[in-house]
N, C-alpha and C positions, 0 to 999 in steps of 0.2 A: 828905846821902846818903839815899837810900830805895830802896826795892825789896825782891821779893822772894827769899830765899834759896832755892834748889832742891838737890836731887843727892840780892733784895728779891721784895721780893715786886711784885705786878705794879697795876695801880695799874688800878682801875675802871674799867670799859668805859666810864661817862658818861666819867671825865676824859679814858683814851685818845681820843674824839671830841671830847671839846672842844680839847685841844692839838691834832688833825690840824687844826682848821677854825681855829685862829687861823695854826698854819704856812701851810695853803694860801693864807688871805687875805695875809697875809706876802710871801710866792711868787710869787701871781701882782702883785702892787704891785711887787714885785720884776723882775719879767720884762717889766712893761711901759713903753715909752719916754714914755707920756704918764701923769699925771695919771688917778684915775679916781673916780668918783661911787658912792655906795653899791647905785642902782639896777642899772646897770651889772656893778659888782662881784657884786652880788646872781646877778643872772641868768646870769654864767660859770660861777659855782660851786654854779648849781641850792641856792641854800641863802636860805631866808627873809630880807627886806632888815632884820628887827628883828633877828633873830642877827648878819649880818653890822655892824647897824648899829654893836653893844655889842662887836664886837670891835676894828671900828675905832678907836671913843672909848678903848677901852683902849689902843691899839697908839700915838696919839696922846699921850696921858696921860703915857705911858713916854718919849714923843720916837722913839720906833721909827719913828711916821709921822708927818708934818706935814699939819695940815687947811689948806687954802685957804677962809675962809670965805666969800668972795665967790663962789668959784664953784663950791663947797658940793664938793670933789675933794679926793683925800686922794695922797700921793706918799712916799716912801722917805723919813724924817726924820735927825737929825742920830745918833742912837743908831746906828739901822742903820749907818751911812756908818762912825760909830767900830768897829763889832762887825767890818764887811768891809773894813776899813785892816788891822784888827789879824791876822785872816785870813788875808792875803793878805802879811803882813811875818813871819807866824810861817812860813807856806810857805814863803817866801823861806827864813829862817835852814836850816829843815829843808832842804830843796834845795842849800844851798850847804853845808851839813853831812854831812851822808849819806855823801861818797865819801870824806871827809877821816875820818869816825868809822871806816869800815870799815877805814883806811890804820892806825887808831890798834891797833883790837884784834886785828890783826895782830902790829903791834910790841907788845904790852902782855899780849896773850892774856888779857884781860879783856876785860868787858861795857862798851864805850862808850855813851854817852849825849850826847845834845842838849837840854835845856831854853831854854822860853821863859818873858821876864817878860810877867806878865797883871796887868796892878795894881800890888796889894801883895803878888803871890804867883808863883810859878813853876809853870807844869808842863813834865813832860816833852813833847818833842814828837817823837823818835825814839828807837832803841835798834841795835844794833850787839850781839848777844849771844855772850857766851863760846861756845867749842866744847869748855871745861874741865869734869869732868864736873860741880862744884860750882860753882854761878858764882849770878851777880847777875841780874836781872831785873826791870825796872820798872814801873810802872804807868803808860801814857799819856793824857794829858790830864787825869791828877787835881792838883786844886791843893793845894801845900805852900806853907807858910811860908818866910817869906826870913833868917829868923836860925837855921834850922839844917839843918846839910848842909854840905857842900863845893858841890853847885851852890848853893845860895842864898846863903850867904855871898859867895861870889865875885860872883853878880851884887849882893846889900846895898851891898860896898865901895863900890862904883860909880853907885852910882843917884845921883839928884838931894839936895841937903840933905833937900828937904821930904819927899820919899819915907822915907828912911832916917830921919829925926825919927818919921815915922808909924811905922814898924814899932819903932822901939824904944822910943817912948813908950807902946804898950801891951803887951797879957800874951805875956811870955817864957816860956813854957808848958812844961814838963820832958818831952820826949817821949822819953827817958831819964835814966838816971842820968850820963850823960854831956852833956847838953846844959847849954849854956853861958846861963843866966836871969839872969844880973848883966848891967845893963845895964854897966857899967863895964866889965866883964872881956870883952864882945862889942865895944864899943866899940874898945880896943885890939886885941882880937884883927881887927877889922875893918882899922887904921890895917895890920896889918902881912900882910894880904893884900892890899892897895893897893900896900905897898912890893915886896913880892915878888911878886907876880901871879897868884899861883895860892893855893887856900884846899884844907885837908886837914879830912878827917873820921873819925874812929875813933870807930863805933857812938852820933855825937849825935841823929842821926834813928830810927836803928832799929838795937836788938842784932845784934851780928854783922856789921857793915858797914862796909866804908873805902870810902875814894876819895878822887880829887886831881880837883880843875876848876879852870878859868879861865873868865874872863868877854869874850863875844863885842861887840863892836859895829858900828854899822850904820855907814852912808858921812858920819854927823852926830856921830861917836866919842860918840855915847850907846847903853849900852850895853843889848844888846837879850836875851839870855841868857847860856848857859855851855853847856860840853863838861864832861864829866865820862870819867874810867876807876874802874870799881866791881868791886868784889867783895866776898868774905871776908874779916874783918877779920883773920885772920891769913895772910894773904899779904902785907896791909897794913902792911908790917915799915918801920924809918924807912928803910931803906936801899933797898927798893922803890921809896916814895915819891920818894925824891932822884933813880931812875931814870927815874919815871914824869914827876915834873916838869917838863923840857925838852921833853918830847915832847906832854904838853898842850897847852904855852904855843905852844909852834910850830904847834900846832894850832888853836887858839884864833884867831891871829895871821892864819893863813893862810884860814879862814873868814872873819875879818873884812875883811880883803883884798878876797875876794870880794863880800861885801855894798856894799863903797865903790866896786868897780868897776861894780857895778849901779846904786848910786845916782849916779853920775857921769852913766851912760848915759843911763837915764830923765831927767837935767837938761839933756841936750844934749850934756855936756860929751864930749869925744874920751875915747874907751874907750880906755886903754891900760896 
């Protein structure tokens, strides 16, 4: 569970230009169908071939771009390709989320949510907000941990062994007095949101906070986030919860649905 309960400074004009000119160089490699040379590149972007030279060797370095050394051309590398897969899958879940969140905080009259797994971390990637005058509010696209919260937990249960090994062989970190740091005691607590499907949270991420989620997956049953319903941890009563539960899972269920019927499509296979 996170968010926040309702009812920087700015960074040097040299760095502001150096991060536009590494984007632009980025951008336009990006937008072009061929391969292209530093000279080249140079002269689109009216910018010196030594500056452009040292952003490219970076952007390479990184695997962002792949150098051709024969024919001294640089092209979109392997990093790029992963950063706009994942882009383009977190849209997805958002899109096939969205209508089914708005169905949920209707029936729940609570703050819906959508998070995605990025790594070893979640962020949110949509909100569906209360019309209660006290309600939940998230923050999107900042990254949380996966061992505590009702979304993170839900998606933990689920991840791969090696994933779930990483996060719990390192720091369980108390980000309340409620958070759950025994690796043992998350461990189980993990096996019986597996058994029942949905994971509950009463203020482990952040004072004052419940919610119920389940975990989403794609048309490869790996799973790709969770749904959440949040608020006030005292609406968060168990007897809420037991009401909120069905209406998650069905929800959870039925986005998932959706993502296998896309990935069907994309494979060829008959959309039905």
């Amino acid at each position: 569970m996170s968010g926040t309960l309702v009812g920087g400074e700015e960074a040097p004009a040299g760095g502001t230009v150096a991060a536009a000119r590494v984007a632009d160089v980025l951008l336009a490699i990006g937008e072009r169908s061929t391969p292209v040379g530093v000279t080249e590149l140079a002269r689109q972007l009216a910018l010196s071939k030594a500056v452009v030279h040292r952003i490219l060797q970076s952007l390479a370095d990184r695997r962002l771009l792949a150098f051709d050394a024969v024919a001294r051309t640089y092209d979109v590398g392997p990093a790029a390709v992963l950063l706009g897969s994942r882009a383009l899958r977190d849209q997805e879940v958002r899109t096939a989320a969205l209508p089914v969140l708005r169905q949920m905080q209707v029936a729940t009259g609570e703050t819906t949510t959508v998070s995605g797994l990025v790594g070893a971390a979640r962020v949110y990637l949509e909100q569906v907000v209360s019309q209660r005058e006290i309600k939940m509010m998230v923050e999107i696209g900042r990254p949380y941990p996966l061992y505590a919260g009702s979304s993170s937990k839900a998606i933990l249960a689920f991840v791969s062994r090696d994933l779930r090994e990483q996060v719990l062989a390192g720091e369980l970190a108390a980000m309340t007095d409620q958070t759950i740091t025994d690796r043992g005691v998350l461990e189980d607590e993990l096996v019986a949101i597996a058994r029942r499907g949905v994971a509950v949270s009463r203020g482990e991420r952040q004072h004052g906070a419940g919610s119920i989620a389940a975990p989403v997956f794609d048309g490869h049953d790996d799973v790709v986030g969770a749904i959440s319903v949040c608020g006030p941890i005292s609406r968060f009563t168990t007897a809420v919860l037991r009401r909120h539960a069905p209406v998650v899972q069905r929800s959870a269920e039925e986005i998932s649905r959706v993502l296998a019927r896309r990935a069907d499509h994309d494979d060829g296979s008959p959309d039905g």
